[in-house]
C-alpha positions in Angstrom: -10.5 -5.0 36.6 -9.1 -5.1 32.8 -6.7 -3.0 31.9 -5.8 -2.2 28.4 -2.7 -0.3 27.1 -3.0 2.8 24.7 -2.5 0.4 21.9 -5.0 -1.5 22.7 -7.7 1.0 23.1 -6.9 2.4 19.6 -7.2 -0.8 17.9 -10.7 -1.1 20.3 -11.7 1.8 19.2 -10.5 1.2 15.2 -12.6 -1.4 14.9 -15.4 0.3 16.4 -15.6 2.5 14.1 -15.2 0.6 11.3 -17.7 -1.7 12.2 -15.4 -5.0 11.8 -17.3 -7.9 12.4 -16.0 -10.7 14.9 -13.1 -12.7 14.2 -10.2 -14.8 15.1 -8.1 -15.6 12.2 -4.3 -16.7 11.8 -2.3 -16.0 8.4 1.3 -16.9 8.0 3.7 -14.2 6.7 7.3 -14.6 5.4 9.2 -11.5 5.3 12.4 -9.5 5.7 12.8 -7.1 9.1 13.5 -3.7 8.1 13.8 -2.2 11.9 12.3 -2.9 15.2 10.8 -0.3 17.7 10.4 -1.8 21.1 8.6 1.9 22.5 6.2 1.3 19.5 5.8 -2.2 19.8 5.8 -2.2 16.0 8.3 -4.3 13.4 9.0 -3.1 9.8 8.8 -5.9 7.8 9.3 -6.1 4.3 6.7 -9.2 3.8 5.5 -11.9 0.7 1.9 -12.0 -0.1 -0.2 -12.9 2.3 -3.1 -15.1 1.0 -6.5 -14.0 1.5 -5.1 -10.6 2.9 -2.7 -8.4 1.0 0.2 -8.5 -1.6 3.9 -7.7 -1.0 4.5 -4.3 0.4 6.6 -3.0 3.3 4.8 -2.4 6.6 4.5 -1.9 10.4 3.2 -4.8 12.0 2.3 -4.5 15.8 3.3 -6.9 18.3 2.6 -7.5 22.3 5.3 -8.1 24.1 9.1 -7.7 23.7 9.7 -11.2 24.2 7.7 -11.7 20.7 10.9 -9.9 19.1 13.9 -10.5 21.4 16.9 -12.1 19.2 15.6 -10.7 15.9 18.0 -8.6 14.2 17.3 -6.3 11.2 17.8 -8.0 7.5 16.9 -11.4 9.1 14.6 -13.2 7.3 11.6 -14.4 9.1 7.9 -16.8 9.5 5.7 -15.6 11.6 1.9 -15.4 12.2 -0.5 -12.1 12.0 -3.4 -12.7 14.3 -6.5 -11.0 13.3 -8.6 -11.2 16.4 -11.3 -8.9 18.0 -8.6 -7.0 20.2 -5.9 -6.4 18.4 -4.0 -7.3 15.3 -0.7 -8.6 16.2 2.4 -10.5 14.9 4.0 -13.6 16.8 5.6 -16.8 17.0 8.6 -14.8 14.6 11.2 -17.6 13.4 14.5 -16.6 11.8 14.9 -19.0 8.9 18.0 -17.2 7.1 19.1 -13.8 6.1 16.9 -11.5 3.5 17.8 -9.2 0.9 17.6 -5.9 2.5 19.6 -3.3 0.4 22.1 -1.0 2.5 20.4 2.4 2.5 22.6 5.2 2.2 20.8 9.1 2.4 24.3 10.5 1.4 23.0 10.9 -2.4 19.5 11.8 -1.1 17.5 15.0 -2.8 13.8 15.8 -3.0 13.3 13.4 -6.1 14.6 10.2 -3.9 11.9 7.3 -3.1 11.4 8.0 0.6 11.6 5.1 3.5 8.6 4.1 5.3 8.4 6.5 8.3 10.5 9.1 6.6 8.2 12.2 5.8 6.5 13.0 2.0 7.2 16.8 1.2 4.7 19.0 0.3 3.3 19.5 -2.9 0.8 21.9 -4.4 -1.7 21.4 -7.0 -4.9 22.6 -8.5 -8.7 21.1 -7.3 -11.1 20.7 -9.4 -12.3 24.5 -9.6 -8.9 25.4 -10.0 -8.0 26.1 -7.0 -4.6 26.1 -4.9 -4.6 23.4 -2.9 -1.7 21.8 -1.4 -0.5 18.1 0.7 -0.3 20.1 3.8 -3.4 21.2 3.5 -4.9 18.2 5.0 -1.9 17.9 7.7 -3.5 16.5 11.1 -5.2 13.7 8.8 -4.3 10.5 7.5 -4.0 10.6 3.3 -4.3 7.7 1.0 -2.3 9.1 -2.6 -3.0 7.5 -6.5 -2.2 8.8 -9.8 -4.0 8.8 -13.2 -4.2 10.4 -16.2 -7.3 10.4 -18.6 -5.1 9.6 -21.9 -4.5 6.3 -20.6 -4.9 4.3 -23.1 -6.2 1.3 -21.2 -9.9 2.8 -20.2 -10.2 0.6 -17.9 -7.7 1.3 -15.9 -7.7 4.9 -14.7 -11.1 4.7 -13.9 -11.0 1.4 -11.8 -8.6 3.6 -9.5 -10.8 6.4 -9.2 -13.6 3.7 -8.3 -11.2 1.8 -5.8 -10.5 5.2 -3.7 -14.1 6.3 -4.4 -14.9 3.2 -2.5 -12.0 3.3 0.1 -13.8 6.8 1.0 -17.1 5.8 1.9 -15.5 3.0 3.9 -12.5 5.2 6.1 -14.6 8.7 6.4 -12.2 10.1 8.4 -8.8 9.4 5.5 -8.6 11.9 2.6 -8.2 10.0 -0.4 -6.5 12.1 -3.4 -6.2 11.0 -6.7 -3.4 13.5 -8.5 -3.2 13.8 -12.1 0.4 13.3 -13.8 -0.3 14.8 -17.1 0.1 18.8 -16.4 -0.3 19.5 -20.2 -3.8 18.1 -20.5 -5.2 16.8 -17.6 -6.8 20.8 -16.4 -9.0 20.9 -13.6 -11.5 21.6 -16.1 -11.1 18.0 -17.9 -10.5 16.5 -15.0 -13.7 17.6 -13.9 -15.7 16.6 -16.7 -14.4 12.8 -16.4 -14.0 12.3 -12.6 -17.0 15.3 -11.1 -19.6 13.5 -11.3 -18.2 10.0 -9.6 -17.0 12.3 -6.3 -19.3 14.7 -6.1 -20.9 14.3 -2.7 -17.5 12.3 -1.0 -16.2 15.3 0.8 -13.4 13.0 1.8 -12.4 12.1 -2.3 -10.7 14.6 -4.2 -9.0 14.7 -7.7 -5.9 17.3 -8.4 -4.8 18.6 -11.1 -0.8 19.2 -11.9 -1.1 22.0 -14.6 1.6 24.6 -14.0 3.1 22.5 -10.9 5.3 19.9 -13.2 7.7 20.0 -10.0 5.5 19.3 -7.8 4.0 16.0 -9.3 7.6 15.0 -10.2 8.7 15.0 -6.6 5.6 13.8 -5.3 5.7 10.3 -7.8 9.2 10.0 -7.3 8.8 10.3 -3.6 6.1 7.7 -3.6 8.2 5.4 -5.5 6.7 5.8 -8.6 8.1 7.9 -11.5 6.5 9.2 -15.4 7.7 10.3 -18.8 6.6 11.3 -22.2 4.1 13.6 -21.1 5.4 16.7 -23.6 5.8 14.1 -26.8 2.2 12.5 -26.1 4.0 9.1 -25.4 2.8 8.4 -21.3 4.8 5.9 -19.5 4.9 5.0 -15.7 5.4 3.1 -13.0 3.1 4.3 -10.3 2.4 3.6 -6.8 0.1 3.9 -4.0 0.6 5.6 -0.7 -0.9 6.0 2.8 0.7 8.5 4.6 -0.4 9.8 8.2 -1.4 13.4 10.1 1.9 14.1 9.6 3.2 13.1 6.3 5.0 10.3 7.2 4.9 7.4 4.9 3.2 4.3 6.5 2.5 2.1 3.4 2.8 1.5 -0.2 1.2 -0.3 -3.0 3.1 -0.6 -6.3 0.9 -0.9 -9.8 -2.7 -0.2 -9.6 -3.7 -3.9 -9.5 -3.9 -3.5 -5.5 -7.6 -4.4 -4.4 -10.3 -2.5 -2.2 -9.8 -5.7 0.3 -6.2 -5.6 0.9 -5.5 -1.7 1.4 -8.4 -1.7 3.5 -7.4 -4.7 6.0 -3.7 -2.7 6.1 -5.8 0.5 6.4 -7.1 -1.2 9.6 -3.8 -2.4 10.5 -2.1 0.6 10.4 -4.2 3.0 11.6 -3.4 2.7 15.3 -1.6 6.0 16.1 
């Protein structure tokens, strides 16, 4: 008889449900370990791109057995290969080639506004749907959340919308994540405007939603900040950023992040599958 552990009957029944077709495939990773859970059987790795798959982030990776991990210490610097098979995703064959660059973390200084750790908790935030509503993070606790930012006076066109599209598509393909795209700019960005440029493209995706930040400047603040992200210039008309990505699980905890908005349908939805496992 074949016996699977719990870990491996959620990743069975992930890639159920996401229809993955079968494969066996091997990709090398270089990265820096950020902690090691041996009840989890997961590594925090802070990794390099990973052709084919993803660019840098910091992540979870699951592995099988605690032989895979035994000698690795945190801030070692590390080769290793991700298997992508049928079963289970999985890291292995881990070989210390040197010591990273893991900054000390220190939570002595920490306030709401501070960049939070993966696994640490995002706060909650309110904000405004598109009718105007009150509508709030917590909302949506007991599900898993993916988190972007625009603003329609970006003055790239492109750019904004291309988000929008990449969680618009990220919706129809993980039914079961909220996706929620937040607005920075609380002077113009209404739910009325917001609705007229971004209504029509999620109407029907009961699982894609855009928010606005009018009247809840605090609340976006933290919420960017916490993400890793931050904004300016929004009261003199001159809009600068640097803005990020996030995945957070059913219970707010941080799981992923994806700096820019250059990330790619592709990558957050093989880490999607990755780290979906709880």
């Amino acid at each position: 008889m074949c016996v699977f552990t719990n870990l491996q009957i959620r990743y069975l029944l992930l890639l159920t449900l996401f229809g993955c077709s079968a494969r066996d495939e091997i990709y090398p990773v270089v990265g820096t370990i950020h902690s090691i859970d041996l009840d989890e059987k997961k590594v925090v790795i802070a990794h390099d791109t990973i052709p084919e798959l993803m660019n840098p982030m910091v992540m979870p990776f699951p592995f099988l057995h605690d032989d895979d991990v035994k000698g690795l210490e945190i801030g070692d610097s590390v080769n290793f290969e991700l298997v992508w098979d049928d079963v289970l995703p999985h890291a292995r064959k881990f070989k210390v080639v040197g010591t990273g660059n893991l900054l000390d973390y220190d939570d002595f200084f920490d306030d709401e506004y501070t960049p939070k750790q993966i696994g640490q908790i995002i706060d909650n935030a309110a904000f405004l749907n598109l009718d105007g509503e009150d509508v709030s993070l917590s909302d949506f606790d007991g599900t898993y959340r993916f988190i972007s930012f625009i603003f329609t006076r970006c003055p790239m066109p492109n750019m904004c919308p291309a988000v929008v599209m990449k969680n618009n598509t990220l919706a129809n393909r993980f039914p079961n994540i909220n996706f929620i795209l937040v607005s920075f700019d609380y002077k113009y960005d209404t739910p009325e405007v917001l609705k007229s440029y971004y209504g029509d493209v999620v109407e029907g995706i009961q699982n894609c939603k855009v928010w606005s930040s009018s009247g809840n400047v605090e609340n976006v603040y933290k919420l960017i900040r916490q993400s890793g992200g931050n904004f300016w210039g929004v009261e003199t008309n001159k809009i600068g950023h640097t803005l990020s990505s996030i995945l957070i699980d059913d219970e707010r905890k941080l799981l992923a992040n994806w700096t820019g908005e250059d990330w790619t349908v592709l990558e957050v939805s093989r880490a999607v599958e990755l780290l979906m496992k709880k």
